[in-house]
C-alpha positions, 0 to 999 in steps of 0.5 A: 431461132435462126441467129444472124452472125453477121454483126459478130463478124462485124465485131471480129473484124473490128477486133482484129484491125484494132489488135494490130493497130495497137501493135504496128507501131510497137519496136521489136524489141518491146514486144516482150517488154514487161512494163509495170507487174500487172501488165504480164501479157505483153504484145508478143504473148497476146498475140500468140495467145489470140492464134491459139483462141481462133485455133480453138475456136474454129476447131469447136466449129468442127473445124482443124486445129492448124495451131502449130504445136509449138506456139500451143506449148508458147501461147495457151492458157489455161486461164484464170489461175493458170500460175504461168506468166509469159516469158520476156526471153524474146528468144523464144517468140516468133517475130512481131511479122510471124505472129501478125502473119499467123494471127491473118490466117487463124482469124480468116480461117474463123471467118470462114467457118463462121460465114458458113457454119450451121444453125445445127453446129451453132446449137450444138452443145460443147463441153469447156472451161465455161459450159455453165455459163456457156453451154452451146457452140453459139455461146462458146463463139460470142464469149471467144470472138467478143469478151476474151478478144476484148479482154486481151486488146483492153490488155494491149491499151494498157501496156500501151499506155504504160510504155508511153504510147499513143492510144490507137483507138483514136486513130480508128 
């Protein structure tokens, strides 16, 4: 079977205008700002973290990983139980500008792969965190592309609404 990646991109690039929607109107100086407990992954980690996911992304297409290896040891996760929690020392972040810049260049380099990538890469087994459920490299690209992308903008609404901010869906 032939996949058409054509409405994931679509997606992706809804994904994206929407993430930095939701952060365009935030202060500097609340890009680390921990609302309420649960609301952990505050803008400035969740962007950094989304570098890493396209990085990742892109390099299990075959592609480099061109994460810096600082913003690696900042922004990636483990996942579910990994017992780290960001940090909300804004210290250690790079800028809102810095993080919505490199966010640009991971995501357009993704797209690149994607628009060109083979039927033979997409079927391609790969080894990972969630093979069991998702073995290939087509799989591995709808789970990081749609459902962690979401996971993590859905994150972003909260804490939006948590530091009384107006929704950014509604302005779409």
């Amino acid at each position: 079977m032939i996949h058409d990646l054509r409405p994931l991109i679509k997606q992706l690039k809804f994904n994206y205008s929407y993430l930095v929607d939701l952060v365009n109107d935030v202060e500097e100086d609340l890009m680390t700002h921990l609302p309420a407990k649960g609301l952990e992954n505050h803008p400035a980690f969740t962007i950094g973290h989304l570098v890493t996911a396209y990085g990742l992304t892109t390099k299990h297409l075959g592609g480099p990983y061109t994460v810096k290896k600082e913003w690696d040891d900042l922004f990636r996760r483990k996942g579910p139980g990994d017992p780290r929690y960001p940090s909300l020392n804004q210290q250690l972040y790079p800028s809102k500008l810095e993080l919505l810049q490199e966010l640009q260049i991971q995501h357009e380099k993704l797209l690149l792969f994607l628009e060109s990538v083979s039927q033979e890469q997409l079927n391609r087994e790969v080894k990972w965190r969630y093979d069991e459920y998702f073995p290939t490299s087509l799989d591995l690209i709808y789970f990081m592309c749609l459902t962690h992308y979401a996971m993590h903008i859905s994150q972003l609404a909260a804490w939006r609404r948590a530091v009384n901010l107006p929704s950014s869906l509604a302005r779409l």
